[in-house]
N, C-alpha and C positions, 0 to 999 in steps of 0.2 A: 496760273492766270492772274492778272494784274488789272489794275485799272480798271475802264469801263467795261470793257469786255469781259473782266470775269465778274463784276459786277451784274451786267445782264443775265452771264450765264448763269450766274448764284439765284437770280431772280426768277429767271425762267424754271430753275429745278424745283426752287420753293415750292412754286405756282402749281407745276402740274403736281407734286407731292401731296399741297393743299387738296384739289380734286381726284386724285388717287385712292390717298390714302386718309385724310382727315374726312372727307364728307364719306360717308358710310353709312346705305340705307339697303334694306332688303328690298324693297318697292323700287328705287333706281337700280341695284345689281338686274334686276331682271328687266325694267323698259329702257336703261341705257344702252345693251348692245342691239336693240332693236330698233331704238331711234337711229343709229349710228348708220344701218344700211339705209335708211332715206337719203344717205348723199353720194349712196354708190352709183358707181356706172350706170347698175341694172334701173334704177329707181329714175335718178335723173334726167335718164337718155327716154324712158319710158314716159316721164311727168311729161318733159318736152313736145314730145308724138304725141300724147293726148292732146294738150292744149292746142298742137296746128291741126290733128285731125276734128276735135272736133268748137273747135273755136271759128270764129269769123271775122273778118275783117283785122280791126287792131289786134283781137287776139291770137287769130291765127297767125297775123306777124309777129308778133311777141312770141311766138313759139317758136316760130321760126329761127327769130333773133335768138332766143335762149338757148337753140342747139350749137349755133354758130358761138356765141359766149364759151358757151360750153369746150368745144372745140380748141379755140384760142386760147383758153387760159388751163385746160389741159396741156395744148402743145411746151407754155411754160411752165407749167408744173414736170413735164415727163422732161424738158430739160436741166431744170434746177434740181430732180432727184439725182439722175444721172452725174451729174456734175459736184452737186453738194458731195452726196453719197454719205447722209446723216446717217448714223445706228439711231435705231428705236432704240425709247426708252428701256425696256424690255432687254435689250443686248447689249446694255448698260451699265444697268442698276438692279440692284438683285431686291429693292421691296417696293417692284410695281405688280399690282395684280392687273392682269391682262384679260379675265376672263374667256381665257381658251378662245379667243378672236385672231384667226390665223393673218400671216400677214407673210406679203412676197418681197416689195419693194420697200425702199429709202423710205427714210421719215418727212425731209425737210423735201418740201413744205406741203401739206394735209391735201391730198386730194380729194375729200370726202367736204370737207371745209369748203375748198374751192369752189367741186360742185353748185354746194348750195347755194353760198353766195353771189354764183353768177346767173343761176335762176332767179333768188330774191331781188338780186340789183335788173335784172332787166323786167321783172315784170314790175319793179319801183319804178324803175324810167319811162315806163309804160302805161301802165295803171297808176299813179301813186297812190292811191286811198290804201292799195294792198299791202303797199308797202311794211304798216303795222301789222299784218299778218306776216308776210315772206317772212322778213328780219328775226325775227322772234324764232320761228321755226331753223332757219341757218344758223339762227347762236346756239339754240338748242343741239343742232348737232355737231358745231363744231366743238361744242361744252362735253357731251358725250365723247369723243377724241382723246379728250384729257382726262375725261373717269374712268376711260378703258384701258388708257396708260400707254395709249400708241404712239399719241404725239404728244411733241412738247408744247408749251403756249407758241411759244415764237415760231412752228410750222404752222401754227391755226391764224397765229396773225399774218403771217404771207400769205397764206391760202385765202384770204379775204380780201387782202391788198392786190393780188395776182387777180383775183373774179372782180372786184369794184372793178379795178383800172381797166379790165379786159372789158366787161361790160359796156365802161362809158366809153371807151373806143368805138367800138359799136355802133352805140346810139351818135356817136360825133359821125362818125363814117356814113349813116345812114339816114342822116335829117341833109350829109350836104352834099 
């Protein structure tokens, strides 16, 4: 690989390498794979349903909107894996620790990332004050991602790019 592009790629290996295998703590081996399912399916799809069942008015549409977020920037994620068809890190590279975190599908780009982010970005669009909450919690897991050694950075930064952009679509589609 040449030029920019194996420049990225060199960068990108660095990067998750860095969170792999340089940061190293017994305290994070045990609440990183734990953080990591707050952006699963089960968690997300369930955050959502709480927030319309028992929220009101703005926030019960905020929940609303975050499942339909949700939805949309799944549908381009479950295309972009299919199509990419990234190998994990893991069926890669032989010094990533994985933490026995089973895995079915494509790497590129982070569903668990995604997730988050299109929960954080619509309850930001919505609430902003929370915004300093959400964001922090979505980087958190999609930082867990890269300590677990599933993804690479550049699926955690599409998975963020995919939920912003989906999100404000959203909120664009839904104030006109």
């Amino acid at each position: 690989m040449s030029g920019i592009k194996g420049i990225l790629y060199v960068a990108d290996l660095n990067t998750l390498l860095i969170f792999n295998n340089s940061i190293r703590c017994k305290a994070l081996d045990i609440v990183m794979p734990r953080i990591t399912h707050l952006g699963s399916a089960t968690a997300t799809i369930s955050t959502c349903i709480m927030i319309t069942i028992m929220g009101n008015g703005v926030v019960r549409k905020m929940g609303i909107q975050a499942l339909f977020a949700l939805a949309l920037s799944h549908l381009f994620v479950h295309i972009l894996k299919n199509s990419v068809c990234r190998l994990r890190p893991k069926d890669v590279l032989l010094n990533i620790n994985t933490f026995n975190v089973s895995l079915d599908y494509y790497s590129f780009p982070s569903g668990h990332t995604t997730a988050a982010f299109a929960i954080a970005t619509t309850i930001a669009l919505n609430l902003p004050i929370l915004a300093v909450i959400c964001f922090p919690i979505a980087l958190i897991i999609a930082i867990s991602r890269l300590y677990l050694g599933v993804h690479y950075p550049s699926d955690v930064l599409a998975g963020m790019a995919i939920a912003i952009l989906s999100s404000v679509i959203l909120q664009i589609i839904i104030n006109h």
